[in-house]
C-alpha positions in Angstrom: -7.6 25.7 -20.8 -5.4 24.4 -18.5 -2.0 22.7 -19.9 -1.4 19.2 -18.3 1.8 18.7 -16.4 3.4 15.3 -15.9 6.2 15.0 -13.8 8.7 12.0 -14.7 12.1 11.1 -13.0 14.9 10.6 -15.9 14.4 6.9 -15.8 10.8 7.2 -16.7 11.0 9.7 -19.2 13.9 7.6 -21.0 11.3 4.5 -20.6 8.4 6.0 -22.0 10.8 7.1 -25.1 11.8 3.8 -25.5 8.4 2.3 -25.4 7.2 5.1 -28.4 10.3 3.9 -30.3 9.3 0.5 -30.1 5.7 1.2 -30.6 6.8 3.4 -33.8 8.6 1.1 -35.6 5.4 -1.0 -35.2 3.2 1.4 -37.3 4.3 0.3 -40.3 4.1 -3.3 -39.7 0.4 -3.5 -38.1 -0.2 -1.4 -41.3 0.9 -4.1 -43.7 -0.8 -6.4 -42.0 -4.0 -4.3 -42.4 -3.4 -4.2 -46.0 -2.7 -7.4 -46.7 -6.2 -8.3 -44.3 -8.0 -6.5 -47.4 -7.3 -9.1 -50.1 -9.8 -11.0 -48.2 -12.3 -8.3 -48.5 -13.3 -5.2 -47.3 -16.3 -6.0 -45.1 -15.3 -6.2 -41.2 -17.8 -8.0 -40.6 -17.3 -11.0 -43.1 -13.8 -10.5 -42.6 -12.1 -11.8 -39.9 -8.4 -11.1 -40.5 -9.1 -7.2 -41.2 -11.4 -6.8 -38.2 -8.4 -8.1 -36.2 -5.8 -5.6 -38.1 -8.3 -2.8 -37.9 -8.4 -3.5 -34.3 -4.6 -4.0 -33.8 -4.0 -0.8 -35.9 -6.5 1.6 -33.4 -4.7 0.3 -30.3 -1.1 1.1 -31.3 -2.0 4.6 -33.0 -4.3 5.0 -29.7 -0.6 4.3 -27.6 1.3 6.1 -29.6 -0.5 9.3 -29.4 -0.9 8.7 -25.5 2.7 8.1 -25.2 3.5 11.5 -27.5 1.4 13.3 -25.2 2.7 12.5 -22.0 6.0 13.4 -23.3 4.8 16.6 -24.6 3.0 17.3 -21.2 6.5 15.9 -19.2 8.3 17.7 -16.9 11.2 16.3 -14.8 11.0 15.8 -11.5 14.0 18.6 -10.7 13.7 18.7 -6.9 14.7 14.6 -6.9 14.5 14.0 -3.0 17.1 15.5 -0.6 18.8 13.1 1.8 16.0 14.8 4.4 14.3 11.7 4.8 11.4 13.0 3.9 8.7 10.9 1.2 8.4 12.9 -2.2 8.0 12.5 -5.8 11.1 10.1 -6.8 12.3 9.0 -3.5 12.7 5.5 -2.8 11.9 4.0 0.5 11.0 0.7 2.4 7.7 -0.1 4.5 6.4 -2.9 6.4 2.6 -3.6 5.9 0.9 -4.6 8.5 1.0 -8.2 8.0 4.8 -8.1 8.0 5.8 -8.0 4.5 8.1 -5.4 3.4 8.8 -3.9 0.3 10.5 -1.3 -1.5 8.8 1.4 -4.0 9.9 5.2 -5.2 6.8 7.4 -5.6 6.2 8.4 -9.1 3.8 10.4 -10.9 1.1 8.0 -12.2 2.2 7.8 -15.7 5.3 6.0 -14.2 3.0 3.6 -11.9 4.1 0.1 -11.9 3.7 -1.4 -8.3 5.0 -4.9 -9.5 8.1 -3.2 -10.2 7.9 -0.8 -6.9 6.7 2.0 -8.6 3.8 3.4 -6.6 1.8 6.6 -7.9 1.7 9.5 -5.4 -2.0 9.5 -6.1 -2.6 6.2 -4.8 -4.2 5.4 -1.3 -0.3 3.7 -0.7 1.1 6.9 -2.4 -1.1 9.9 -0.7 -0.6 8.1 2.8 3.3 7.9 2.7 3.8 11.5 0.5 5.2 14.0 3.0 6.2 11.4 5.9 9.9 9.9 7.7 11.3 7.3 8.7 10.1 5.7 11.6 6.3 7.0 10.9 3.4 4.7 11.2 0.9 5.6 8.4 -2.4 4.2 8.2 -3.6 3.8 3.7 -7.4 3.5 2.8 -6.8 1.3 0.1 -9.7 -0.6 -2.0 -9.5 -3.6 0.4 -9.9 -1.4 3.5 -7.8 0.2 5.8 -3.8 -0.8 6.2 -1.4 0.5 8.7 2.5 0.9 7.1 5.5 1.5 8.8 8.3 3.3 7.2 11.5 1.4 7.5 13.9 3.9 5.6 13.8 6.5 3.1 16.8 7.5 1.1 
């Protein structure tokens, strides 16, 4: 079987550390809580409060162990972009969309993905259009809402 490979820039890496430290020192806590659910009985279904911890206690284990893989499966992004203009993993850049918004983003693996703060996965239609192009290109994206052309402002 094939191992899975993530590739994270240093920022991302030290992010997703930080959010399994936080997420960690959680554990405990939603644990209490789940005990403390069970003085009102163990039934789920008549029991509101340990429903509700139960619930709370499979979605942080089910985060933790995601975040521990990633990080197991991480590999840093080593070839961080040359000044060769060029769209990669990690570089940053600047585009105008077609209606004449611009906006600045690095391309990240999509464990890093967070467009909202200009992290755009190289595996999306945005991400796959731009991977490999300069400055001064005009790209055209399939994205979900249909076809948009982007123009690359700068990439450094």
């Amino acid at each position: 079987m094939a191992r899975l490979t993530v590739r994270l820039t240093p920022e991302g890496r030290r992010e997703l550390e930080e959010e399994l430290a936080r997420r960690e020192a959680e554990l405990p806590i939603v644990s209490a809580r789940l005990g403390d659910a069970r003085a009102g009985g163990n039934d789920p279904a008549e029991n509101l409060d340990l429903r509700d911890a139960m619930d709370a206690l499979a979605l942080l284990e089910g985060r933790v162990g995601e975040l521990r893989a990633l990080l197991a499966a991480a590999e840093p992004i080593e070839d961080l972009p040359a000044r060769d203009g060029v769209i990669r993993l990690g570089a940053r850049f600047k585009i105008r969309h077609e209606d004449g918004e611009e906006a600045s983003y690095m391309l990240v693996s999509p464990a890093e993905a967070d467009p909202r703060r200009g992290r755009i996965s190289e595996e999306s239609p945005i991400g796959r259009a731009l991977l490999g192009r300069k400055k001064s290109e005009e790209v055209t994206a399939d994205t979900p809402s249909g076809p948009e052309r982007l123009k690359i402002l700068d990439v450094g």
